[in-house]
C-alpha positions as CSV (number, residue, x, y, z in Angstrom):
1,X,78.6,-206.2,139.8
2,X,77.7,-205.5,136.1
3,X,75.3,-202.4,136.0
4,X,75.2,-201.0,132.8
5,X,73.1,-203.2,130.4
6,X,71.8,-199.9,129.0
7,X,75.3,-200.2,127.1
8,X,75.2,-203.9,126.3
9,X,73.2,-206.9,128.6
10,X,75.3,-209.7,128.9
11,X,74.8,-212.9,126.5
12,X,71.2,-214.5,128.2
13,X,71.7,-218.1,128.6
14,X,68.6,-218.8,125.8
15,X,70.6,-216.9,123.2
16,X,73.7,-219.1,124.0
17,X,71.9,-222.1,123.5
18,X,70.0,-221.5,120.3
19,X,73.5,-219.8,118.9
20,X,75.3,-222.7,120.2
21,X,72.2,-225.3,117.9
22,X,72.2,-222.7,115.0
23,X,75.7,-223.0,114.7
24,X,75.1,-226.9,113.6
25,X,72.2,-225.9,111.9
26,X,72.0,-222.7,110.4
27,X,75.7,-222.2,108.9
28,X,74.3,-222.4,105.1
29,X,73.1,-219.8,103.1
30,X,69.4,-219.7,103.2
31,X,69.1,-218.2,99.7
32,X,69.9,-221.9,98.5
33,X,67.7,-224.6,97.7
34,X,69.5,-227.7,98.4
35,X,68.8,-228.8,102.3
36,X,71.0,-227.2,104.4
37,X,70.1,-224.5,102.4
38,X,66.2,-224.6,102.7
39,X,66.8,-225.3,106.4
40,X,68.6,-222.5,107.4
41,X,65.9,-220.4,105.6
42,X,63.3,-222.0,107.9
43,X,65.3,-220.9,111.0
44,X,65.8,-217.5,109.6
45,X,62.3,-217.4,108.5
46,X,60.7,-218.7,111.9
47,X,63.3,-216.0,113.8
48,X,61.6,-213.1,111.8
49,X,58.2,-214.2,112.8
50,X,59.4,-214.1,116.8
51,X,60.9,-211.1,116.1
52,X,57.6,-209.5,114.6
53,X,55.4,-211.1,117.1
54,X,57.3,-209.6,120.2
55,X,57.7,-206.0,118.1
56,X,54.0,-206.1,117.0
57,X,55.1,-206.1,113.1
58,X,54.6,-208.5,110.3
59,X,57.1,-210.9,109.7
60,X,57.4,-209.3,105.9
61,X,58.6,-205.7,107.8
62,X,61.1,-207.0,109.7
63,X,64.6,-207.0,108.1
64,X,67.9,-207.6,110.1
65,X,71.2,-205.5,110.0
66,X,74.5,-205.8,111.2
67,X,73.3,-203.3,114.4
68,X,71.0,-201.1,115.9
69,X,73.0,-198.1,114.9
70,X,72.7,-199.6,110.7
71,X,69.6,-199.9,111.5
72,X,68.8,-196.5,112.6
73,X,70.6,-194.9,109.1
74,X,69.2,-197.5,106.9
75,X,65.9,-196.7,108.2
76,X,66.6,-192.9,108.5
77,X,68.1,-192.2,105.2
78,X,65.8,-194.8,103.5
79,X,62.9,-193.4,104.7
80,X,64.0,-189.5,103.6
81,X,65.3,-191.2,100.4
82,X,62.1,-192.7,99.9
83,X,59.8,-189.4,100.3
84,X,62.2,-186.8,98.5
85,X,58.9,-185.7,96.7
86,X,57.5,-184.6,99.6
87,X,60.8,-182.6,100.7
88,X,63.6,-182.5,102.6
89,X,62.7,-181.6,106.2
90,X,63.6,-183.7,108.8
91,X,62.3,-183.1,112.7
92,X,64.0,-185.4,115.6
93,X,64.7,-184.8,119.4
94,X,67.9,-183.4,120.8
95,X,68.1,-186.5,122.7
96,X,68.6,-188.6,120.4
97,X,71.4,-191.5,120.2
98,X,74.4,-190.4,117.9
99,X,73.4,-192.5,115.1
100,X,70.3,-189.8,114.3
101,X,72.4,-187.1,115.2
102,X,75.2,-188.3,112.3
103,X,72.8,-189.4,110.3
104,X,70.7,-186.1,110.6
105,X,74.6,-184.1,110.0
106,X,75.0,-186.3,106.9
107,X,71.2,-185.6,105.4
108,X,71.6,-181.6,105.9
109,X,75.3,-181.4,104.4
110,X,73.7,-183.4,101.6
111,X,71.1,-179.8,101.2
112,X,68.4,-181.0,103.7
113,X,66.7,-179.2,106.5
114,X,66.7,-180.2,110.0
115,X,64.4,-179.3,112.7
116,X,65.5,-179.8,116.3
117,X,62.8,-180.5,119.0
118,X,63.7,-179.4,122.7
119,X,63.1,-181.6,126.0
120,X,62.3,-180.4,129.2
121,X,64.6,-180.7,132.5
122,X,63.2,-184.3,132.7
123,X,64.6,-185.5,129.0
124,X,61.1,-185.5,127.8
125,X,59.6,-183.6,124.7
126,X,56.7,-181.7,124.5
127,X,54.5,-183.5,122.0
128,X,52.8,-180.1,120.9
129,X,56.4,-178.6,120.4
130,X,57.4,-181.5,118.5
131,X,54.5,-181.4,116.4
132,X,54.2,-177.4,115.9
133,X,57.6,-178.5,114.0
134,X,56.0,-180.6,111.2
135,X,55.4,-178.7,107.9
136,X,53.9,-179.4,104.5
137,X,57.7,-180.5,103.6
138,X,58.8,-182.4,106.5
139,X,59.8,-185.9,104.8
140,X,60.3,-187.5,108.0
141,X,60.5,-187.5,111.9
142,X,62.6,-189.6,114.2
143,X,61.5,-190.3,117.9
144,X,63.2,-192.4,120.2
145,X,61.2,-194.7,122.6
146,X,62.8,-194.3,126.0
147,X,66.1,-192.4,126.3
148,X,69.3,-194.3,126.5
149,X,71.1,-191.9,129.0
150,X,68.5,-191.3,131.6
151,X,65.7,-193.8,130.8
152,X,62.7,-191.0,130.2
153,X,60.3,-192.6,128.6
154,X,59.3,-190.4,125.4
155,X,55.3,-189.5,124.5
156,X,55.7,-191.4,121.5
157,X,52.1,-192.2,121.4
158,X,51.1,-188.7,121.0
159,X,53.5,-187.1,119.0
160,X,52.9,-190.8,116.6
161,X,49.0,-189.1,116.3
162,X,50.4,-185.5,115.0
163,X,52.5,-187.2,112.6
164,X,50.1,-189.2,111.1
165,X,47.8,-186.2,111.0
166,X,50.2,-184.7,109.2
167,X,51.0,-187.7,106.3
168,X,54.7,-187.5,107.9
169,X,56.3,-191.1,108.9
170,X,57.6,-191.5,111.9
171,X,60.8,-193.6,112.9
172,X,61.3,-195.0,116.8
173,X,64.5,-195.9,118.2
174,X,63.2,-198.5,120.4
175,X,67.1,-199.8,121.4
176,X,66.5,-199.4,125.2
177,X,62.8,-200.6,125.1
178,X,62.3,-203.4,123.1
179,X,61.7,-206.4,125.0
180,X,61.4,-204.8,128.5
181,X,58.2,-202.6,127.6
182,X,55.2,-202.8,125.2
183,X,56.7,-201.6,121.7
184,X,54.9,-198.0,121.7
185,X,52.2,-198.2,118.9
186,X,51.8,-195.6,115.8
187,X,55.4,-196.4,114.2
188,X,56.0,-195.8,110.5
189,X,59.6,-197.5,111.2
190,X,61.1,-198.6,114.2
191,X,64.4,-200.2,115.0
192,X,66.3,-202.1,117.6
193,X,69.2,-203.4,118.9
194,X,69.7,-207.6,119.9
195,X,72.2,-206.8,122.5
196,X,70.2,-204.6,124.4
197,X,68.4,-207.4,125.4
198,X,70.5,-209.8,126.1
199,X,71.1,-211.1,122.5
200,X,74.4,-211.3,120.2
201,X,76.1,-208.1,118.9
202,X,76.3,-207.9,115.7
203,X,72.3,-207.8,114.7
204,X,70.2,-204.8,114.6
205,X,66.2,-204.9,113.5
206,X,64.5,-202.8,110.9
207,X,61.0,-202.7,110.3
208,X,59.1,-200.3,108.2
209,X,55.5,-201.0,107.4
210,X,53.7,-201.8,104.8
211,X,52.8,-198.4,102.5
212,X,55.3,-196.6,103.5
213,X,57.9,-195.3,101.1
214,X,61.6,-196.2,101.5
215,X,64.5,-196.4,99.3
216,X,67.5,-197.9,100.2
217,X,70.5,-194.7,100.3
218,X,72.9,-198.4,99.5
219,X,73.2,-200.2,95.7
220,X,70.6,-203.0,95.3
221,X,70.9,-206.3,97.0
222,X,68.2,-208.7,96.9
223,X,68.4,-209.6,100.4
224,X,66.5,-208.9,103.3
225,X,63.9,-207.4,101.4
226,X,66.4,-205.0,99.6
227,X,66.7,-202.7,102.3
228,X,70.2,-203.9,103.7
229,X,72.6,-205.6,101.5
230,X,75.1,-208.6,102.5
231,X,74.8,-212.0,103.8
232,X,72.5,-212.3,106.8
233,X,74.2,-213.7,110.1
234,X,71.6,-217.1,110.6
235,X,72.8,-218.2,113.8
236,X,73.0,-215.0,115.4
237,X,70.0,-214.0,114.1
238,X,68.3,-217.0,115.6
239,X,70.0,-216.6,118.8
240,X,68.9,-212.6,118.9
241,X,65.5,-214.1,118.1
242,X,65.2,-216.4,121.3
243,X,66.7,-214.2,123.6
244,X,63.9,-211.5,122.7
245,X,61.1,-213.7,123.4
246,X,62.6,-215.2,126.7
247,X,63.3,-211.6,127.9
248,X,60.0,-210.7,127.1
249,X,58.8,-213.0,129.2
250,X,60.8,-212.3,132.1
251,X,60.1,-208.5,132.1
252,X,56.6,-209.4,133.3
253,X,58.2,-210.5,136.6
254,X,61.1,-208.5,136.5
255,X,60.3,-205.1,135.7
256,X,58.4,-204.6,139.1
257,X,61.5,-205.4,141.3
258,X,63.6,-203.8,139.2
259,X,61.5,-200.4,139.7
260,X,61.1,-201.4,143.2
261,X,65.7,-201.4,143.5
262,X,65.7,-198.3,140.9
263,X,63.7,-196.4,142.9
264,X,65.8,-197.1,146.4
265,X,69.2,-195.7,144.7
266,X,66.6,-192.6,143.4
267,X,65.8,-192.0,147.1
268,X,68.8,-192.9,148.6
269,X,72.1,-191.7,146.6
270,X,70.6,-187.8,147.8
271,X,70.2,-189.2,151.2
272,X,73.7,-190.6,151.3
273,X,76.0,-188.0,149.0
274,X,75.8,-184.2,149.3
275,X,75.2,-182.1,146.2
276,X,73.8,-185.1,144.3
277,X,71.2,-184.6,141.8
278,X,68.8,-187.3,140.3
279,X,68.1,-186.6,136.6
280,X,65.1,-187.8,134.4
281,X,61.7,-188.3,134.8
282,X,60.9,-189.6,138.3
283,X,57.6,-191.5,136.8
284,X,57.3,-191.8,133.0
285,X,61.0,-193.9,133.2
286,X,62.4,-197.4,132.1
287,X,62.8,-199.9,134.8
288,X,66.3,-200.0,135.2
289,X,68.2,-197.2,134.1
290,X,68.9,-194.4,137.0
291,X,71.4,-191.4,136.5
292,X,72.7,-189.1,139.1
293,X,75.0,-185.6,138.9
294,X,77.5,-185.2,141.6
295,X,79.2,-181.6,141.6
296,X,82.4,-181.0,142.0
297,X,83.3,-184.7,140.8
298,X,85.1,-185.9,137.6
299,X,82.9,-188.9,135.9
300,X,85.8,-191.0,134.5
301,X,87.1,-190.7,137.9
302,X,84.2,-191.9,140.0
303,X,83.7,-194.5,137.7
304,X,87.3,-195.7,137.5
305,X,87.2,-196.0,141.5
306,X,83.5,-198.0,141.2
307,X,85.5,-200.0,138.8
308,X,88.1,-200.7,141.7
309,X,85.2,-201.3,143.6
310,X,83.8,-204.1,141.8
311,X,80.8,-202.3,140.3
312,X,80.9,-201.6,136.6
313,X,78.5,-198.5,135.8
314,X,78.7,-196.0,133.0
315,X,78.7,-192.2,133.0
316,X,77.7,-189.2,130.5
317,X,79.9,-186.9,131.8
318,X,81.8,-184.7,129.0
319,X,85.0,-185.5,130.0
320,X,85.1,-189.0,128.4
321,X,88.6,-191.6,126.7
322,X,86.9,-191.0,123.4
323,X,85.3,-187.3,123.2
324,X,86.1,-183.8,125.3
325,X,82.4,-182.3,124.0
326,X,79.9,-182.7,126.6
327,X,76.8,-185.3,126.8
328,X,73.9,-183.8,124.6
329,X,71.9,-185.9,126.3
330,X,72.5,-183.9,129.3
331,X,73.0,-180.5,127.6
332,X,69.6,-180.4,126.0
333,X,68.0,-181.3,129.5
334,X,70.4,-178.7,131.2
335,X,71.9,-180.8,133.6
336,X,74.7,-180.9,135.2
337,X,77.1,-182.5,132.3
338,X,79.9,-183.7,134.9
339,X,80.0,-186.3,137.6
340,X,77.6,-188.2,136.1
341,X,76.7,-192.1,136.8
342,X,74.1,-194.1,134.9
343,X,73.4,-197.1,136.5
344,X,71.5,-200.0,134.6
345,X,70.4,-203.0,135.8
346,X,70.2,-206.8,134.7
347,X,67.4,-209.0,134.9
348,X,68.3,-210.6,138.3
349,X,70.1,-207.9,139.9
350,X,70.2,-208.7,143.9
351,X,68.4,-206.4,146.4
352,X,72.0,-207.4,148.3
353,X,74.3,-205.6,145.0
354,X,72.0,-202.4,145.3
355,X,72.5,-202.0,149.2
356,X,76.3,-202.6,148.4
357,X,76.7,-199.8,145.9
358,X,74.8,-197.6,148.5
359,X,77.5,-198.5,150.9
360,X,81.1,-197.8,148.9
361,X,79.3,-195.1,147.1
362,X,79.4,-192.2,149.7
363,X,83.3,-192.9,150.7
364,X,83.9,-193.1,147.0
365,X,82.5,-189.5,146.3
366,X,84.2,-187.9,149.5
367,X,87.4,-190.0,148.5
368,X,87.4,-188.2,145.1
369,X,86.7,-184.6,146.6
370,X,89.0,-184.5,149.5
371,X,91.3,-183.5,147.7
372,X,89.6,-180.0,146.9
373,X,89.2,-178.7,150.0
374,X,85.0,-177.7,150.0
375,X,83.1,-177.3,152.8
376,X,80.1,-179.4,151.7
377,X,77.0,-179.6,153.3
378,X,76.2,-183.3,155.4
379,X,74.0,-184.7,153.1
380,X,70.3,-185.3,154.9
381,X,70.1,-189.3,156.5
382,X,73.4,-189.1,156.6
383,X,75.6,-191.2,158.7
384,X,79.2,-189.7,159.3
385,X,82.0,-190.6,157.0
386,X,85.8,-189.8,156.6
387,X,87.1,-188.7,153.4
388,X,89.1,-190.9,151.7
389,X,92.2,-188.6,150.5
390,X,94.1,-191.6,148.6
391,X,93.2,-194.2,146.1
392,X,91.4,-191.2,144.0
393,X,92.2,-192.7,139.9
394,X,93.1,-189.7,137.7
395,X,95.0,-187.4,140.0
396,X,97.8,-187.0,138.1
397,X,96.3,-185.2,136.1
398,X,96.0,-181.4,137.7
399,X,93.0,-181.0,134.7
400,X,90.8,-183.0,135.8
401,X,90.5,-183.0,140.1
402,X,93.6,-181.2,141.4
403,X,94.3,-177.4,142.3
404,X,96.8,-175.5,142.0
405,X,98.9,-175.0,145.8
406,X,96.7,-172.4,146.9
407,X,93.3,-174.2,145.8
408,X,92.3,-170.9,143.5
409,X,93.5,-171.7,140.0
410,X,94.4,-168.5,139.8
411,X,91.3,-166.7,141.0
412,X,91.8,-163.2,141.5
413,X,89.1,-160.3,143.7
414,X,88.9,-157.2,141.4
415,X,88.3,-154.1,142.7
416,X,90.2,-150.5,143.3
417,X,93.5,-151.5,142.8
418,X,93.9,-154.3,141.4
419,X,95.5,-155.7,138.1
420,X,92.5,-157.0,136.5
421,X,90.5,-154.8,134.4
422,X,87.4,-153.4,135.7
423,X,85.3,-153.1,133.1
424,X,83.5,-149.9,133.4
425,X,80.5,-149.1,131.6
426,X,78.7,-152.7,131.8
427,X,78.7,-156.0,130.0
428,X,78.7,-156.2,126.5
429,X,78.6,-159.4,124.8
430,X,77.8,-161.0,121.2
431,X,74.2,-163.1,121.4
432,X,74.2,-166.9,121.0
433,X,72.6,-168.4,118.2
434,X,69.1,-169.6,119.7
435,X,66.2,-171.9,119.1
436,X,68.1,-174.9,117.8
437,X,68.1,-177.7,120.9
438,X,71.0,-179.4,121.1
439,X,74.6,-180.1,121.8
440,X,76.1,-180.9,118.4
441,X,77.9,-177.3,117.6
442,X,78.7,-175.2,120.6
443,X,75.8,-172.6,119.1
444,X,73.1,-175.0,120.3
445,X,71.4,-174.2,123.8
446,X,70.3,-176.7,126.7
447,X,66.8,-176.1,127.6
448,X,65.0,-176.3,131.0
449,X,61.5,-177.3,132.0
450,X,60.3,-174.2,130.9
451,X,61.9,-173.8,127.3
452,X,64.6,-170.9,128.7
453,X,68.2,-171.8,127.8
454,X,70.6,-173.4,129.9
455,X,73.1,-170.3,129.1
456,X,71.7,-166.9,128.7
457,X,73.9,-164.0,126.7
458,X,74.4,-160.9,128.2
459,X,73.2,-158.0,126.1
460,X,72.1,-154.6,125.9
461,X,69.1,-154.1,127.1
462,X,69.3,-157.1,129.3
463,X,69.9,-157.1,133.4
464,X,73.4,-157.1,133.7
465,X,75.6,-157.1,136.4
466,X,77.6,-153.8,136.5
467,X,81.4,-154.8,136.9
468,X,82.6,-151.4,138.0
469,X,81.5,-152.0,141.6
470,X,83.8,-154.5,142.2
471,X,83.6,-158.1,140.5
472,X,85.3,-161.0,141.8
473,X,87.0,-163.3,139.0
474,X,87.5,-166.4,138.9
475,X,90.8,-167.5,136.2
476,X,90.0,-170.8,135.3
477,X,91.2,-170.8,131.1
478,X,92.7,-173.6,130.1
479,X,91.7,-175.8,133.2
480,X,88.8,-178.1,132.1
481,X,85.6,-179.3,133.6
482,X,84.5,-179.8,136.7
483,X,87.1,-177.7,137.5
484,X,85.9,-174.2,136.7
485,X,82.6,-175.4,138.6
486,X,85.0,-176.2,142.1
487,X,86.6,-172.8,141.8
488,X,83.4,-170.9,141.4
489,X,82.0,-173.1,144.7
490,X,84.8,-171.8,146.5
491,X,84.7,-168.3,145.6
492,X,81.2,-167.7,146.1
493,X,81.4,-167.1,150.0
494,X,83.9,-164.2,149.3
495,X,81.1,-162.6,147.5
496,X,78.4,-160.4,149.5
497,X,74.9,-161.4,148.8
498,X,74.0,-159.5,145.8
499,X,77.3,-159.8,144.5
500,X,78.9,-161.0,141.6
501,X,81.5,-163.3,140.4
502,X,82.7,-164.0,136.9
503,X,83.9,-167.7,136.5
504,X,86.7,-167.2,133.1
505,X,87.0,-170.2,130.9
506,X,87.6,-171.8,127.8
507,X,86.1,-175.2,128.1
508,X,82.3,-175.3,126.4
509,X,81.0,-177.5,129.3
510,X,81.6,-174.8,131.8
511,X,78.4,-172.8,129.4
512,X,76.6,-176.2,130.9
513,X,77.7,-176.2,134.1
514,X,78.2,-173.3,135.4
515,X,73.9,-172.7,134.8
516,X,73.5,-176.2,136.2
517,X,75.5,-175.1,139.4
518,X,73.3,-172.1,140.3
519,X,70.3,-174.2,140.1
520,X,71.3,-176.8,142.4
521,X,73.1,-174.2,144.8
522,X,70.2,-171.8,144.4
523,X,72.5,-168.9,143.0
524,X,71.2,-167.4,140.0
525,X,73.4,-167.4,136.4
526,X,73.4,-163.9,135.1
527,X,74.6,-164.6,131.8
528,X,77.7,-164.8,129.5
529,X,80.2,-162.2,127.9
530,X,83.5,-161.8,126.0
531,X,85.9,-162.9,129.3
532,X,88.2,-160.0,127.5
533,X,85.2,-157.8,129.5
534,X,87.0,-159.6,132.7
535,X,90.8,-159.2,131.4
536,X,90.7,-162.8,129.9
537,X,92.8,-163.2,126.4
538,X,90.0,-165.7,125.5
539,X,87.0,-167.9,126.6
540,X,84.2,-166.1,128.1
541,X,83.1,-165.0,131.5
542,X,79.7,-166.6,133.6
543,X,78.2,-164.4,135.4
544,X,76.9,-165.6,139.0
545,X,75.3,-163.6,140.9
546,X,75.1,-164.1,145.1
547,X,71.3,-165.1,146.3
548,X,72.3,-166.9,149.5
């Protein structure tokens, strides 16, 4: 079962069709005047207009790229470009797709100024936040419609109204929206992507409206209104073209049921899997995208035995083939950044697939954490299940799910006695940089519901745990996430309520996790220091201290 069309839909039968007819059709260059010419300009021409129609645009704003992540730095840097006079100031979400992000990185090392808006627990921004950002300098601010990791749907509306209040244009990143909802209204620019939806890769859209001031950041090219250079992909254009509008027209039927099958694995994976947490908003969501944090659970793992499984679903776990930093997606809504699954469903997804993954999911988790040896509590609903100890993809690897023979990685009680330093005289640690949302550098902080950080530094002044009474330690340098998480679950019960215990690492997702932990365990994080404070030669120590 494919479920994760919030990476790529598969090619919709429409789009192979028209590709299939604009292949015969469409192959000459529609800058041309002879016949083939002019009549491969009328196909691009009448795909524009369908494009525009569905985005709510005119057909003279819409101009086609070679993706949805060209389109997002075309229309970014053109639109900064474009309103230098003004300044250099550009606001966006920390939850935006990497494409702002690196775009953003490449603006500020050229000498411009970037403000970073916060989310919430759910993924969501606060519009007044966002807009108490804007200043008389801000050139430009980015929004994305619905988030690509969680499916919260952004207040785009309302933040849309302070920009314009403002004079500052504002660019959507509709990628995971357009042609399943209404195209939010209030754009200055907004882009897309034709294989979300069921269209060709290879063709991104760009709009910017009429009035407002872009300059291309490429050399002039006559084409496609001069905003993106090179010779325009007819057929696939045409093809991207159909598929929209037929999608469009499905979501009318289809968005309902898909709700209806999102919202069964919303209320059931927590029913079925123990220490399972639902992220994103519960109501102001996309129709198909669900993502769930299990603890104590490697993400490439879980999905490699879905994969074996016959279900093909994505994660945003840190641990990933192509990147060891952790989702800042899931950082800025201070998450759990491990064990994650994001499932996305197609149009026509089966009430009889969803009930399936429900089944082979709860063996699948147990399979993958037998191996570690927690006492977990029976999820509620329940039925009984054995652990599966075998067929767990990835254990080879003693960094990822295995422990060491004794099941401690080296964890160590310190008190009278012992090796480990004590640390007499309190914590004492050097503050993280604050206020910047984010997961780009390791200085920027994941915020919750109520704007506090994900990881709090422990300073003077602050309540600190003393560690002369006897701290236990947990040794986890040099063993990655979730592994530092799985030693600190079973070390807590050695710790009196009241107590503390300091988790020692060197992996940044552990300043993630570790917070995320005592919020679904209902311990409370007490902070960060130098894990030299705890006899570590480098990394730092989290603090936990024992509620229940």
């Amino acid at each position: 079962m494919y479920f994760d069309v919030a990476s790529t839909a598969p090619l919709h039968p429409v789009a192979r069709q028209a590709l299939t007819a604009a292949l015969d059709e469409g192959w000459a260059d529609p800058a041309r005047l002879y016949r083939s010419g002019r009549q491969a300009r009328m196909l691009l021409d009448a795909a524009r207009e369908t494009v525009a129609a569905v985005l709510g645009a005119r057909a003279d704003e819409i101009s086609f790229t070679a993706s949805g992540t060209q389109a997002v730095q075309l229309g970014l840097l053109g639109a900064l470009a474009g309103n230098r006079r003004r300044g250099a100031h550009l606001v966006h979400s920390a939850v935006e797709h990497s494409s702002v992000l690196h775009a953003a990185e490449r603006h500020e090392a050229g000498g411009g100024e970037v403000s970073v808006a916060p989310v919430d627990r759910a993924g969501r921004v606060d519009p007044a936040a966002f807009g108490a950002l804007l200043r008389t300098d801000t050139a430009l601010a980015a929004l994305q419609s619905a988030n690509h990791e969680v499916g919260t749907v952004q207040p785009v509306g309302e933040v849309a109204a302070l920009c314009a209040g403002a004079g500052v244009p504002l660019l959507v990143d509709a990628a995971q929206s357009a042609g399943r909802v209404d195209v939010p209204t209030g754009w200055s620019l907004l882009t897309a992507s034709a294989h979300k939806w069921g269209g060709p890769p290879g063709v991104g859209v760009l709009a910017v409206r009429k009035g407002v001031r872009y300059a291309s950041p490429l050399p002039a090219d006559e084409r496609e209104g001069g905003r993106v250079p090179g010779y325009v992909n007819v057929p696939a254009i045409v093809a991207a073209a159909a598929s929209l509008r037929a999608v469009r027209a499905e979501a009318e039927r289809e968005n309902a049921r898909l709700h209806a099958l999102v919202e069964r694995i919303r209320g059931r994976v927590p029913q079925l899997v123990p220490e399972v947490e639902v992220v994103g908003d519960p109501v102001r969501r996309l129709p198909h995208i669900v993502t769930f944090s299990c603890l104590y659970v490697d993400g490439e793992v879980l999905l490699t035995e879905l994969d074996r499984a016959g279900f093909a679903v994505s994660s945003g776990s840190s641990c990933t083939s192509s990147t060891l930093t952790p989702s800042h997606v899931l950082a800025a809504m201070g998450v759990l950044t491990e064990g994650n699954v994001r499932v996305s469903l197609p149009y026509g997804t089966a009430e009889a697939d969803v009930e399936r993954f429900l089944a082979v999911l709860p063996d699948l988790v147990a399979g993958v954490r037998a191996p570690l040896g927690l006492d977990l509590p029976a999820p509620v609903g329940a039925a009984e299940t054995t652990p599966r100890a075998e067929g767990r993809a990835g254990a080879e690897s003693d960094e990822r799910q295995a422990t060491d023979a004794g099941g401690s990685a080296r964890a160590k009680s310190v008190g009278a006695g012992s090796e480990r330093p004590e640390a007499s005289g309190g914590v004492t640690a050097t503050p993280r940089a604050e206020g910047r949302a984010g997961a780009e550098s390791d200085e920027r902080q994941a915020t919750d519901a109520g704007g506090s950080a994900g990881a709090k530094s422990v300073g003077a002044g602050s309540e600190r745990p003393e560690a002369s009474g006897g701290v236990t330690v947990v040794d986890a340098l040099g063993k990655r996430c979730p592994l530092p998480v799985i030693e600190l679950a079973k070390r807590i019960g050695e710790v009196p309520v009241g107590g503390t215990i300091a988790v020692l690492s060197d992996d940044e997702a552990a300043r993630l996790d570790v917070p995320a932990w005592c919020g679904m365990r209902g311990q409370e994080y007490a902070g960060e220091a130098p894990a030299a404070d705890y006899g570590g030669d480098r990394g730092s120590a989290y603090l936990v201290l024992r509620r229940s």
